[in-house]
KOLMI-559167 format. One record per residue (C-alpha): residue number from 1; x, z, y. Coordinates in Angstrom, 1 decimal. Example, Ala and Ser with C-alpha at 12.3 -4.5 7.8 and 13.67 -1.06 7.14 Angstrom:
<dovos>
<dovo><resi>1</resi><xx>12.3</xx><zz>7.8</zz><yy>-4.5</yy></dovo>
<dovo><resi>2</resi><xx>13.7</xx><zz>7.1</zz><yy>-1.1</yy></dovo>
</dovos>
This chain:
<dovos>
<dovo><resi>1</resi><xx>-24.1</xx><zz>-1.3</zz><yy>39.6</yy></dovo>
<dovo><resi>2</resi><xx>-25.9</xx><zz>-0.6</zz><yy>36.1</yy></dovo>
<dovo><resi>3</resi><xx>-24.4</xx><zz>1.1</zz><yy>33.4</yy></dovo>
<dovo><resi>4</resi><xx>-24.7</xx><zz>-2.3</zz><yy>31.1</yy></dovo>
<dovo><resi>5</resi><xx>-23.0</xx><zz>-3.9</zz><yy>34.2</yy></dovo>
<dovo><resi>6</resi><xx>-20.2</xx><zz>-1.0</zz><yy>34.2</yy></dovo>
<dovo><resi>7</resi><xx>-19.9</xx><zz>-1.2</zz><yy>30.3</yy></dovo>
<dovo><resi>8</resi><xx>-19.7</xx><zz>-5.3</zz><yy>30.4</yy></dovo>
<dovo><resi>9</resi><xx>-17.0</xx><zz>-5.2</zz><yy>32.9</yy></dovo>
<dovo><resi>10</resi><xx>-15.1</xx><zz>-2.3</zz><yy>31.0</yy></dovo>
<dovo><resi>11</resi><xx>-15.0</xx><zz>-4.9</zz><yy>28.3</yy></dovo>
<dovo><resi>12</resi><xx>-13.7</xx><zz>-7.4</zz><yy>30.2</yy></dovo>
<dovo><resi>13</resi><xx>-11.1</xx><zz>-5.2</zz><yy>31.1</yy></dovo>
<dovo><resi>14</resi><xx>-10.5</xx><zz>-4.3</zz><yy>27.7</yy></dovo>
<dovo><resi>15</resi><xx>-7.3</xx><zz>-5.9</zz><yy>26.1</yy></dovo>
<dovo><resi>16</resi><xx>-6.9</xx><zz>-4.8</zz><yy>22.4</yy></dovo>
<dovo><resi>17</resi><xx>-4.0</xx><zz>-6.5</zz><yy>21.6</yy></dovo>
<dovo><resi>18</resi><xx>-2.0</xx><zz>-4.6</zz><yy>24.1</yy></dovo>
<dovo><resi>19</resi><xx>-4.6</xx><zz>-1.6</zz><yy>23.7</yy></dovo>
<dovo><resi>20</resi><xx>-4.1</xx><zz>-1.2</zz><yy>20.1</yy></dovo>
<dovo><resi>21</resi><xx>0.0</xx><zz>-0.2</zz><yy>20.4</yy></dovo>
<dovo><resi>22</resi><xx>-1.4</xx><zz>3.3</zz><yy>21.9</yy></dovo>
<dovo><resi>23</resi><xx>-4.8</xx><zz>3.8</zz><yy>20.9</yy></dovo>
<dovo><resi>24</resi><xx>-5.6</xx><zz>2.2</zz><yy>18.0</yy></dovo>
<dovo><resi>25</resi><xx>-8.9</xx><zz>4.2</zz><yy>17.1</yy></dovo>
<dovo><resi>26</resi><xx>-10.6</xx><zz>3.3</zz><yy>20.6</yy></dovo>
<dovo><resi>27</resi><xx>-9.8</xx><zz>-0.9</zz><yy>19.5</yy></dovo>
<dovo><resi>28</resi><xx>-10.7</xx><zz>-0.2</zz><yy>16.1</yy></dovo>
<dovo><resi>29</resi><xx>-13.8</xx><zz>0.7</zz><yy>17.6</yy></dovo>
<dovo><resi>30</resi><xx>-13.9</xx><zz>-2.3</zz><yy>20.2</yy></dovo>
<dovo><resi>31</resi><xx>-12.6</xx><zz>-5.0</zz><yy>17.8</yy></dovo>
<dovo><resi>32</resi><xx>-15.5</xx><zz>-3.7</zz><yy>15.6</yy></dovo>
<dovo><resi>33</resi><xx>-18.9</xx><zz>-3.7</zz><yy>18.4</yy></dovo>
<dovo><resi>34</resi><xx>-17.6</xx><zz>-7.0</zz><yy>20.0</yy></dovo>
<dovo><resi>35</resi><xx>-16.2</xx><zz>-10.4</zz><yy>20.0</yy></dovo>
<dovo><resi>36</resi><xx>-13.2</xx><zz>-11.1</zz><yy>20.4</yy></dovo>
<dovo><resi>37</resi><xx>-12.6</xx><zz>-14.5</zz><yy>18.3</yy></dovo>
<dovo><resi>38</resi><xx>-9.8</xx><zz>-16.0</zz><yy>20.5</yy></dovo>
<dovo><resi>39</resi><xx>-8.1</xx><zz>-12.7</zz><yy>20.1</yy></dovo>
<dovo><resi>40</resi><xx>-8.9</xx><zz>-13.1</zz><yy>16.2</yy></dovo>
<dovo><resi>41</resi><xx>-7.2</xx><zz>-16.4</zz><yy>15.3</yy></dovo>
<dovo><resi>42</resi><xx>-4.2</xx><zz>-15.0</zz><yy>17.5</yy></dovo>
<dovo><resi>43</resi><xx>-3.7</xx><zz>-12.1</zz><yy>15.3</yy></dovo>
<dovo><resi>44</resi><xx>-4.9</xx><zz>-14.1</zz><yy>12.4</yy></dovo>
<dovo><resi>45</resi><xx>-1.6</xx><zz>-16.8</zz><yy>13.0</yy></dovo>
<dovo><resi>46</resi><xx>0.8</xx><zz>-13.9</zz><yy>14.0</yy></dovo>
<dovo><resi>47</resi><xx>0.0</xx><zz>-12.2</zz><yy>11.1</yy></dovo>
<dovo><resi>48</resi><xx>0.9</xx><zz>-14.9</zz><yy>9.0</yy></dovo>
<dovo><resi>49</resi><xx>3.7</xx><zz>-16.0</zz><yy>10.4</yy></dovo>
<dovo><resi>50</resi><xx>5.1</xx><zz>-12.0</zz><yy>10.0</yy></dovo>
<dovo><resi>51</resi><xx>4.4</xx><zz>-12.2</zz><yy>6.4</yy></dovo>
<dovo><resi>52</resi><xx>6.3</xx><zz>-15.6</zz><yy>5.9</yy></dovo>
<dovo><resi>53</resi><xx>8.8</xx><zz>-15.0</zz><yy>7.2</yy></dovo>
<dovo><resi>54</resi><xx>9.5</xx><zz>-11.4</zz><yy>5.6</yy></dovo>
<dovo><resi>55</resi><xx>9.1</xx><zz>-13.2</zz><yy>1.8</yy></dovo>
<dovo><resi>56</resi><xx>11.4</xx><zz>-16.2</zz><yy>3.1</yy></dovo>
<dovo><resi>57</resi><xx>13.7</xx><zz>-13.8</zz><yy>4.6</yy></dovo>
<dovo><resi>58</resi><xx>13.8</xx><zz>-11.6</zz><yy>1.3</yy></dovo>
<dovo><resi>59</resi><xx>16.7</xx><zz>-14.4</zz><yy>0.4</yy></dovo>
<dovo><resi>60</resi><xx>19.3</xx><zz>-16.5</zz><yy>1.3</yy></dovo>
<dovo><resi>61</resi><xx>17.6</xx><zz>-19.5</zz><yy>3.0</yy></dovo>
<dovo><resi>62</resi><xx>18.2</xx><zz>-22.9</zz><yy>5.0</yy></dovo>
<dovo><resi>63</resi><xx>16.0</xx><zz>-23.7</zz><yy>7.6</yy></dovo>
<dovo><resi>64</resi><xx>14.2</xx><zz>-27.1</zz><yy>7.4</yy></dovo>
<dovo><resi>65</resi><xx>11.3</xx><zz>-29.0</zz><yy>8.8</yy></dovo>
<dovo><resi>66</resi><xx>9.5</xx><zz>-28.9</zz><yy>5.9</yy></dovo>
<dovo><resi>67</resi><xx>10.0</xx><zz>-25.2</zz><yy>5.8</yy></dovo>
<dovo><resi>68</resi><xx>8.9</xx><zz>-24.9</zz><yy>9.5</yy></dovo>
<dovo><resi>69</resi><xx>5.7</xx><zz>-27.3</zz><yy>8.8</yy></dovo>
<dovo><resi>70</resi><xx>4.6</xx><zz>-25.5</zz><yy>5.9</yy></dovo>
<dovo><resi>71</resi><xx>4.9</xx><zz>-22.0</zz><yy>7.8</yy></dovo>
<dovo><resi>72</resi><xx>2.6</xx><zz>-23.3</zz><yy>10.6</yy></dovo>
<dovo><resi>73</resi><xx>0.6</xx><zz>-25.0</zz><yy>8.2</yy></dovo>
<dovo><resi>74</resi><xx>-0.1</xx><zz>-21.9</zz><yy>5.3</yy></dovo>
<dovo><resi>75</resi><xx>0.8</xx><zz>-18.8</zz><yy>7.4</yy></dovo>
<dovo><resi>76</resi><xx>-3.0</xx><zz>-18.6</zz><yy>8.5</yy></dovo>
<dovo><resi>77</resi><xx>-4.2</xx><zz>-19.6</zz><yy>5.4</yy></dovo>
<dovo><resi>78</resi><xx>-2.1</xx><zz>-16.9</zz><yy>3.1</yy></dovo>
<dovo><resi>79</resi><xx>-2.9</xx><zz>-14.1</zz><yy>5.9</yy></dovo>
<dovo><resi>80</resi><xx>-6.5</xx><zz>-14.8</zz><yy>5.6</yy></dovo>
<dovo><resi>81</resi><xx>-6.3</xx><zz>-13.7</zz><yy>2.0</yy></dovo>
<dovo><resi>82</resi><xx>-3.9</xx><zz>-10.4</zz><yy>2.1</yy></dovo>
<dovo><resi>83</resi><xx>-6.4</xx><zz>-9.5</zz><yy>4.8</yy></dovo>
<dovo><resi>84</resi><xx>-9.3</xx><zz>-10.6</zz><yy>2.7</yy></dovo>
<dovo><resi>85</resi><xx>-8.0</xx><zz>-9.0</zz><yy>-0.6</yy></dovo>
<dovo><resi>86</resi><xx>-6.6</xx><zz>-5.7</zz><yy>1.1</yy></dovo>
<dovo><resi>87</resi><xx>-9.7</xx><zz>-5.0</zz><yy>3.3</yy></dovo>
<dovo><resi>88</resi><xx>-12.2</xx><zz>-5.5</zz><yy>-0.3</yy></dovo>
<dovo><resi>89</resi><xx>-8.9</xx><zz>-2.8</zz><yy>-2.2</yy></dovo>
<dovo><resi>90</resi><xx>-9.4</xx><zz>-0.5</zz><yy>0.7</yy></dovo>
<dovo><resi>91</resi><xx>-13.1</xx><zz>-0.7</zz><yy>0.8</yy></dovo>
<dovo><resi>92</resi><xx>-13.3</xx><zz>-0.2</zz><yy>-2.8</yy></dovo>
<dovo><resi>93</resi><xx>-11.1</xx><zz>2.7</zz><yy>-3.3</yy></dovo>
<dovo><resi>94</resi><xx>-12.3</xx><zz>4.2</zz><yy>0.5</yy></dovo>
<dovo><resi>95</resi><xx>-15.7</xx><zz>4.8</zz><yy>-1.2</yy></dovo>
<dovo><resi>96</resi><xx>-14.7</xx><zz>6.7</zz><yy>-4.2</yy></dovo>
<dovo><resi>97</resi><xx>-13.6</xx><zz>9.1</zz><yy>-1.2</yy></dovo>
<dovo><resi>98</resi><xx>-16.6</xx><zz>9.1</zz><yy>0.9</yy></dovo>
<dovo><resi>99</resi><xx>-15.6</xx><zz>6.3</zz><yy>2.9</yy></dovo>
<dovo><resi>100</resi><xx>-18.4</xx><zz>4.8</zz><yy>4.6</yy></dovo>
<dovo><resi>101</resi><xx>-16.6</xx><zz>1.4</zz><yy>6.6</yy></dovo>
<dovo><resi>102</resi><xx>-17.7</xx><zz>-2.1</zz><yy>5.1</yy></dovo>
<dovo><resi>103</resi><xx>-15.3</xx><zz>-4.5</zz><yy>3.9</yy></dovo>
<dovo><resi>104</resi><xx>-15.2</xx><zz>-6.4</zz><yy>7.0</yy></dovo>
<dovo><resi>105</resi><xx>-14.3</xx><zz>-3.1</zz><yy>9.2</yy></dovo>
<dovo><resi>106</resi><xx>-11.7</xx><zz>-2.5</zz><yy>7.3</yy></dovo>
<dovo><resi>107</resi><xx>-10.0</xx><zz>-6.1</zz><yy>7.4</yy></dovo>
<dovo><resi>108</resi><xx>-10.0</xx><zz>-6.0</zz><yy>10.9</yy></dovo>
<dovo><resi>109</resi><xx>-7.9</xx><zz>-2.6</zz><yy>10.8</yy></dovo>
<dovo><resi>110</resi><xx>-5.5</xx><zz>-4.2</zz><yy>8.4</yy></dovo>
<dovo><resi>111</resi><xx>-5.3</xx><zz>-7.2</zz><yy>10.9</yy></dovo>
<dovo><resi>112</resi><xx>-5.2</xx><zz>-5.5</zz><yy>14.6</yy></dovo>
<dovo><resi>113</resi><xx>-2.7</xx><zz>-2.7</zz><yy>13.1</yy></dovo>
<dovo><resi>114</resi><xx>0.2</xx><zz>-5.3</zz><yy>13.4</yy></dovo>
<dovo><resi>115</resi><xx>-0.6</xx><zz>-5.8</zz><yy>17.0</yy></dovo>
<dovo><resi>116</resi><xx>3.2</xx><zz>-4.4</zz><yy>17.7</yy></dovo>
<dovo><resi>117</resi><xx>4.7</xx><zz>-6.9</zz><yy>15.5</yy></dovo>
<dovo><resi>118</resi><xx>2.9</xx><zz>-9.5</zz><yy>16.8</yy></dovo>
<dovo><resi>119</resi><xx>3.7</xx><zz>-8.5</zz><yy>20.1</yy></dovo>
<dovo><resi>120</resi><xx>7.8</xx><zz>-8.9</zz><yy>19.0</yy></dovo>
<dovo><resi>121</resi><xx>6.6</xx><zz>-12.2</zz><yy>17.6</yy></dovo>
<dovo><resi>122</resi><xx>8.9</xx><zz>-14.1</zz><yy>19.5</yy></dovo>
<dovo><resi>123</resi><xx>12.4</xx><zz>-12.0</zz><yy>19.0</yy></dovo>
<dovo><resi>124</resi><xx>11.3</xx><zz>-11.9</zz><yy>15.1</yy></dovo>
<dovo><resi>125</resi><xx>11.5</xx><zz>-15.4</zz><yy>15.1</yy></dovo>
<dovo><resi>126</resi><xx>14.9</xx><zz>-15.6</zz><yy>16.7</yy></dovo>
<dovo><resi>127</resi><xx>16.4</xx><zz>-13.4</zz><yy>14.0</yy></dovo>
<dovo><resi>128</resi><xx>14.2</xx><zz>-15.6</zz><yy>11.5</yy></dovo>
<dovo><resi>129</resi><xx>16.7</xx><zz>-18.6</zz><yy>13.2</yy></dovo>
<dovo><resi>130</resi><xx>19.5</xx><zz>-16.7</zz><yy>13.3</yy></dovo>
<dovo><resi>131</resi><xx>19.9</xx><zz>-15.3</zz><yy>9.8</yy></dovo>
<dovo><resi>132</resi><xx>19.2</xx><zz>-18.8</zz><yy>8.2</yy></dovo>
<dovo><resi>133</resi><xx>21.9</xx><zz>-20.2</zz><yy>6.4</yy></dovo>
<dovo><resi>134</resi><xx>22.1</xx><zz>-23.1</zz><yy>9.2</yy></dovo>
<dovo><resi>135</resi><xx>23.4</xx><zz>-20.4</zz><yy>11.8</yy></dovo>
<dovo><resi>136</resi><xx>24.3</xx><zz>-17.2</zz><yy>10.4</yy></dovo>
<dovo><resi>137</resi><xx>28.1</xx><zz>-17.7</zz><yy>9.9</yy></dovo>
<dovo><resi>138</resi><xx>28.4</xx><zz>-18.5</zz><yy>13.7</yy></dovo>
<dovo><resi>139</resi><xx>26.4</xx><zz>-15.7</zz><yy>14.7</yy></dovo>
<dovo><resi>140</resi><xx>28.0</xx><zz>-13.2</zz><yy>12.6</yy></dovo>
<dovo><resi>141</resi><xx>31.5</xx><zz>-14.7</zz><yy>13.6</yy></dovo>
<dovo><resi>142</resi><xx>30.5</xx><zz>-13.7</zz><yy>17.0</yy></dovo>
<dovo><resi>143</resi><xx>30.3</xx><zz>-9.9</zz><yy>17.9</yy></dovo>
<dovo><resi>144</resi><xx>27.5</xx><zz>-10.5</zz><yy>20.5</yy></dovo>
<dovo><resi>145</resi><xx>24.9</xx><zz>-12.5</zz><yy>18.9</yy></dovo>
<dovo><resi>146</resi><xx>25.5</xx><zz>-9.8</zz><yy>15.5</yy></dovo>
<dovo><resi>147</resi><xx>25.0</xx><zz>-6.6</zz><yy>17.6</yy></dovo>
<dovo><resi>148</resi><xx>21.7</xx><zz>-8.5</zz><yy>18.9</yy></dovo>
<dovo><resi>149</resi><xx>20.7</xx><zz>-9.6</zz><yy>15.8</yy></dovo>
<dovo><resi>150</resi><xx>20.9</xx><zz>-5.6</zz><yy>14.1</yy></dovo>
<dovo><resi>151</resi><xx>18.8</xx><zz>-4.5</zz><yy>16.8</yy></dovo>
<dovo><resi>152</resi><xx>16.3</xx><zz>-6.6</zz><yy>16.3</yy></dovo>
<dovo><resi>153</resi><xx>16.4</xx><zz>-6.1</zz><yy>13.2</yy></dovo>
<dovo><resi>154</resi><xx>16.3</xx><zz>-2.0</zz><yy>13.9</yy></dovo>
<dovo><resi>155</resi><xx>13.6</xx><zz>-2.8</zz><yy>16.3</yy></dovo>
<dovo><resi>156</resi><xx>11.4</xx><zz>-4.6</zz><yy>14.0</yy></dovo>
<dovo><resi>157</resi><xx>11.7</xx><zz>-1.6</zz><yy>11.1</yy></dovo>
<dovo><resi>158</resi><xx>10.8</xx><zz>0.7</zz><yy>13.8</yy></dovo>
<dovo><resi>159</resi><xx>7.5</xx><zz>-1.8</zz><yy>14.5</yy></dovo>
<dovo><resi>160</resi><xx>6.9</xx><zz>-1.8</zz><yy>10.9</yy></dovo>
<dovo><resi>161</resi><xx>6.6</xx><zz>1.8</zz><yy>10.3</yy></dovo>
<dovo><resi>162</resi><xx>4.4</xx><zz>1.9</zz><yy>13.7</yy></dovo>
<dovo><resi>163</resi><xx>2.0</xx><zz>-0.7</zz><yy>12.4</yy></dovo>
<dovo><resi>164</resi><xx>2.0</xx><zz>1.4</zz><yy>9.3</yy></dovo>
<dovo><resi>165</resi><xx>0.8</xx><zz>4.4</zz><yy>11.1</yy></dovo>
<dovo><resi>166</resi><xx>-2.0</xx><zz>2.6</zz><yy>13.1</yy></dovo>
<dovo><resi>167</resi><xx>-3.2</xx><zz>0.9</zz><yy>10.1</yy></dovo>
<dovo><resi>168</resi><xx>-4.0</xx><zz>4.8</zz><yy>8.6</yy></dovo>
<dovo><resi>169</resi><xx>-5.3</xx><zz>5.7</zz><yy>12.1</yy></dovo>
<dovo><resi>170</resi><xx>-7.9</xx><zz>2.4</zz><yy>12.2</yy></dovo>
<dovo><resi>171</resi><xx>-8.7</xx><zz>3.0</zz><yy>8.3</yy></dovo>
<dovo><resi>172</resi><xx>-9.6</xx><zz>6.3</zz><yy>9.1</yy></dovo>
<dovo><resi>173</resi><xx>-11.1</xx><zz>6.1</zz><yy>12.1</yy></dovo>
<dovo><resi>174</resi><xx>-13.8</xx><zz>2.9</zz><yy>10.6</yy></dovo>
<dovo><resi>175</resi><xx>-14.4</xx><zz>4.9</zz><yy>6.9</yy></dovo>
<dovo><resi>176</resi><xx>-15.3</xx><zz>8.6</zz><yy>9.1</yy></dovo>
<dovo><resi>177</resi><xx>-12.7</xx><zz>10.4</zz><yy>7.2</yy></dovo>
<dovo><resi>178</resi><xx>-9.5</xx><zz>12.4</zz><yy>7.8</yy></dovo>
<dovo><resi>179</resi><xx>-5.7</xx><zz>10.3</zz><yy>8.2</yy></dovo>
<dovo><resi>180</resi><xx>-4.7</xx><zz>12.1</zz><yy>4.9</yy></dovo>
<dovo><resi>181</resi><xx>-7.8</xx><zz>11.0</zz><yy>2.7</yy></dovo>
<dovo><resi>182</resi><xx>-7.0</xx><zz>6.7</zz><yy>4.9</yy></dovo>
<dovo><resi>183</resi><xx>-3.5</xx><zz>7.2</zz><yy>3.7</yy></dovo>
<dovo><resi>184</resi><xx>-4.6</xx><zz>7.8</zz><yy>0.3</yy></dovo>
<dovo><resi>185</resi><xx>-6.9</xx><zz>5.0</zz><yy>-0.2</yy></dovo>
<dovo><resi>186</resi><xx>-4.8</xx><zz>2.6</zz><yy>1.0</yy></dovo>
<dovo><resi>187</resi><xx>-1.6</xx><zz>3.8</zz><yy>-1.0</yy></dovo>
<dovo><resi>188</resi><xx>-4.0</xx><zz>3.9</zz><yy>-4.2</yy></dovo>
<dovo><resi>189</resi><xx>-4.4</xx><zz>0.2</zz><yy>-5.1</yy></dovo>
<dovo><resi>190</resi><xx>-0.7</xx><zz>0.5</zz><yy>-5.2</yy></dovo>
<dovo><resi>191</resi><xx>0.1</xx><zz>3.3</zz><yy>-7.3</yy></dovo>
<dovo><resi>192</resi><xx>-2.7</xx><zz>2.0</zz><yy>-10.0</yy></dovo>
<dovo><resi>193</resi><xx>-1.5</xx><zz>-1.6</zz><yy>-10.2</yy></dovo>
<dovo><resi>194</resi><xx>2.3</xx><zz>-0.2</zz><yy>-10.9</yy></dovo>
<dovo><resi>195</resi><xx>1.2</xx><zz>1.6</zz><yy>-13.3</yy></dovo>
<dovo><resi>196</resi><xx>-0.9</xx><zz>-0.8</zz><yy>-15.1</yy></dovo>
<dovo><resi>197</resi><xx>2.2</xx><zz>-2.9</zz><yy>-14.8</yy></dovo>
<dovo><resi>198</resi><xx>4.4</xx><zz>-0.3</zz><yy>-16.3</yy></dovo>
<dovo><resi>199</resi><xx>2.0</xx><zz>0.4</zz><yy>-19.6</yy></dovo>
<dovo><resi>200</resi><xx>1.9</xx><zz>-3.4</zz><yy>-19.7</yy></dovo>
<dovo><resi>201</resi><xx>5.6</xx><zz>-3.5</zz><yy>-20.0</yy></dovo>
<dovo><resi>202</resi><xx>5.6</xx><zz>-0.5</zz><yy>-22.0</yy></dovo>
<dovo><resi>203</resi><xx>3.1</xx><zz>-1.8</zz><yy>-24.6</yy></dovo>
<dovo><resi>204</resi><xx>5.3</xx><zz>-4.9</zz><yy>-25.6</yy></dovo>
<dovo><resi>205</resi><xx>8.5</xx><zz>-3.1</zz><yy>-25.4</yy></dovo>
<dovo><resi>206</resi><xx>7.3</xx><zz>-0.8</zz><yy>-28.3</yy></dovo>
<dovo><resi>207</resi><xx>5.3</xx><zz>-4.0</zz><yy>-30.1</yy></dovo>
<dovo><resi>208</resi><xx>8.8</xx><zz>-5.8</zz><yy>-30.0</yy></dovo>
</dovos>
């Protein structure tokens, strides 16, 4: 057997989405020297749908079929453009510290980072059903469903903070530079846009 034979069926081999919850700089690296577009639109639609639900669930809400059409309909579409928009914020601010990954390389770190949410997909969305206003009464009137429904929700903070972590590992790993400098440059776009937002408030206050 060749070595391209030996390296094509190490690739075949190759799972990122289940290879990315432990070594997220050896996908980063995959995800970014192959194709892996049925893997993509996965992530791409899990992605979404984590997002969705986290701003629905940010407030007391019913659960309807319009509101389960337009999530399956727009959760794509509005994680195409946090990806989009945070992979151009982390590009942009990566460079004024030597980072050398292109836009592109960096979206796909933002994207395969959440691999272990998406991988919990499923019991996110039974908590997502569960905390509704259609069924959380009953849930929390019963002592079962309410201890299953914290440690989910336990569970998916702990998922959260380990997608976090990943995402710093990928950054760094694609722009060439240390976790410390990735962590910096992503947390950046942040800490400037608060406070622009704070002189903006500040400014009219005192104008008032």
């Amino acid at each position: 057997m060749t070595q391209e034979n030996i390296i094509e069926e190490k690739n075949e081999r190759f799972n990122p989405l289940f290879k990315s919850l432990l070594h997220p700089r050896e996908t980063i690296r995959y995800i970014t020297e192959n194709e892996t577009n049925s893997m993509y639109y996965i992530m791409f639609y899990g992605y979404g749908l984590i997002n969705f639900m986290d701003g629905i669930s940010r407030n007391d809400y019913h659960l309807s079929y319009a509101m389960i059409i337009s999530m399956l309909i727009f959760a794509p579409v509005l994680a195409y453009f946090d990806v989009y928009i945070t992979g151009w914020l982390y590009s942009l601010f990566g460079r004024l510290l030597g980072g050398k990954a292109t836009p592109n390389e960096l979206r796909m770190s933002v994207l395969w980072s959440v691999a272990p949410l998406v991988l919990f997909l499923p019991f996110s969305l039974a908590t997502f059903v569960g905390a509704s206003e259609n069924f959380v009464y009953y849930i929390i009137s019963n002592i079962t469903y309410r201890r299953i429904l914290y440690l989910t929700l336990f569970v998916e903070i702990i998922l959260a903070v380990w997608s976090y972590i990943n995402s710093i590992r990928m950054v760094s790993e694609v722009q060439g530079f240390s976790k410390w400098r990735a962590f910096l440059s992503m947390i950046l776009p942040g800490i400037i846009m608060i406070a622009a937002i704070v002189i903006i408030i500040s400014f009219f206050a005192l104008t008032i």
